[in-house]
C-alpha positions in Angstrom: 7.4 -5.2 -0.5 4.8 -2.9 0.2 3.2 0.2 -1.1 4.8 2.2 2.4 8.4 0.9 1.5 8.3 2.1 -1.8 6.6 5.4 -1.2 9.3 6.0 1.8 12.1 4.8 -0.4 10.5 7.7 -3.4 9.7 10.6 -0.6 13.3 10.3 0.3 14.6 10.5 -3.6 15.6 14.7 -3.4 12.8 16.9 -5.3 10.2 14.3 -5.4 6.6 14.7 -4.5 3.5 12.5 -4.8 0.0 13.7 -6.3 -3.1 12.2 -7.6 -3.4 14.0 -10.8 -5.7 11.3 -12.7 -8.1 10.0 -10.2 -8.7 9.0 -6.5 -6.3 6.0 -6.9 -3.4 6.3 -9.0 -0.8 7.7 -7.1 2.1 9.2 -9.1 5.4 9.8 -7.4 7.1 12.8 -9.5 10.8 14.5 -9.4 10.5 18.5 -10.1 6.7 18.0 -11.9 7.6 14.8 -14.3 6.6 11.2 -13.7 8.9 8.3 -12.6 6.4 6.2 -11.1 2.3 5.2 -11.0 1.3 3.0 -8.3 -2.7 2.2 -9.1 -3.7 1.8 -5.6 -6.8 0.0 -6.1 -4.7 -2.7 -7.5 -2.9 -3.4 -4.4 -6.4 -3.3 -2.3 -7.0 -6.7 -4.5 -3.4 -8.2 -3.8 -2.8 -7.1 -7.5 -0.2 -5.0 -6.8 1.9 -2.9 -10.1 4.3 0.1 -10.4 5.0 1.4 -13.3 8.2 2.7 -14.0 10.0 4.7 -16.5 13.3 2.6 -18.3 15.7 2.8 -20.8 14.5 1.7 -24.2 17.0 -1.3 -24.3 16.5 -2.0 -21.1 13.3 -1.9 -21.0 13.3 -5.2 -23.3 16.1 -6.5 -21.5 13.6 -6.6 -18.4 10.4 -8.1 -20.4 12.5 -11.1 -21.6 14.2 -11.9 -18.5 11.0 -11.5 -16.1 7.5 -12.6 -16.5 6.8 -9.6 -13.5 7.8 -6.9 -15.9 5.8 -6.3 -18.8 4.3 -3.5 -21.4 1.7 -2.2 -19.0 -1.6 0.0 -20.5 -1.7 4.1 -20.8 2.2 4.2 -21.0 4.6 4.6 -24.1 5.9 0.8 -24.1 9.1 1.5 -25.2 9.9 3.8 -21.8 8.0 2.7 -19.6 7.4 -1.4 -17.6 4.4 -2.1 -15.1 6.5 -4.4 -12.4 3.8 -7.1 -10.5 4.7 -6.7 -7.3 2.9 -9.7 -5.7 4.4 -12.3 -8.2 7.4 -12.6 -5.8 9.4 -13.0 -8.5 11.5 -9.8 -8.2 13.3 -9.2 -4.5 12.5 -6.3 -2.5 15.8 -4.9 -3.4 15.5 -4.9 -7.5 12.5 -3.4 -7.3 14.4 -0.4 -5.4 17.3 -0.3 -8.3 14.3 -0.2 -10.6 12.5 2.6 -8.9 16.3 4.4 -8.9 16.7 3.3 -12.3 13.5 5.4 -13.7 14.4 8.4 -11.1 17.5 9.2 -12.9 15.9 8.4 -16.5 13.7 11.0 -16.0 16.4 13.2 -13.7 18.7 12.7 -17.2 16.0 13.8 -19.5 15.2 17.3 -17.8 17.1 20.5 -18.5 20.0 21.6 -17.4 18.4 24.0 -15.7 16.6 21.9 -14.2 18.7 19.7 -12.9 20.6 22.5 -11.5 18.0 23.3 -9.6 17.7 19.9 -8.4 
């Protein structure tokens, strides 16, 4: 999977843009202004390739025991958020989209009603 599929698959997810609001190369894919995934570009220049997705709490450990590609990544409140290596091959193309679906609606859930009214 590359960084093109999963900006696509995000561009496509309804209210979502995609900023660089803490340097040159993070890029941060958000729904209506809030975070639901970090991409560190320069990471995937070096075939080191992460997102970093928000999760459900329990899930979140679910994930970490079950995968050695998901883990507590740096910057990020552990207990919401996984960094997924993308480049491990351990996870198919298609997880990683249920993932990236997964922390769209976690963060979808948390906003007002309001706002997700005007979603």
């Amino acid at each position: 999977m590359n960084i093109e599929q999963i900006r696509e698959h995000c561009l496509s997810k309804k209210g979502t843009t995609e900023e660089f609001p803490f340097d040159e190369h993070t890029l941060v894919f958000k729904v209506l202004g809030k975070m639901f995934v970090i991409a560190p570009l320069n990471k995937w220049e070096k075939e080191e390739a992460t997102i970093t997705l928000k999760c459900n709490p329990n899930y979140t450990i679910e994930l970490r025991e079950e995968y050695e590609s998901i883990y507590a990544g740096p910057y990020v409140s552990n207990k919401h958020w996984n960094t997924i290596s993308i480049y491990k091959g351990e996870l198919k193309p298609q997880f990683i989209i249920e993932l990236i679906d997964h922390s769209y609606d976690m963060v979808v859930k948390g906003m007002t009603k309001k706002m997700r009214t005007q979603l």
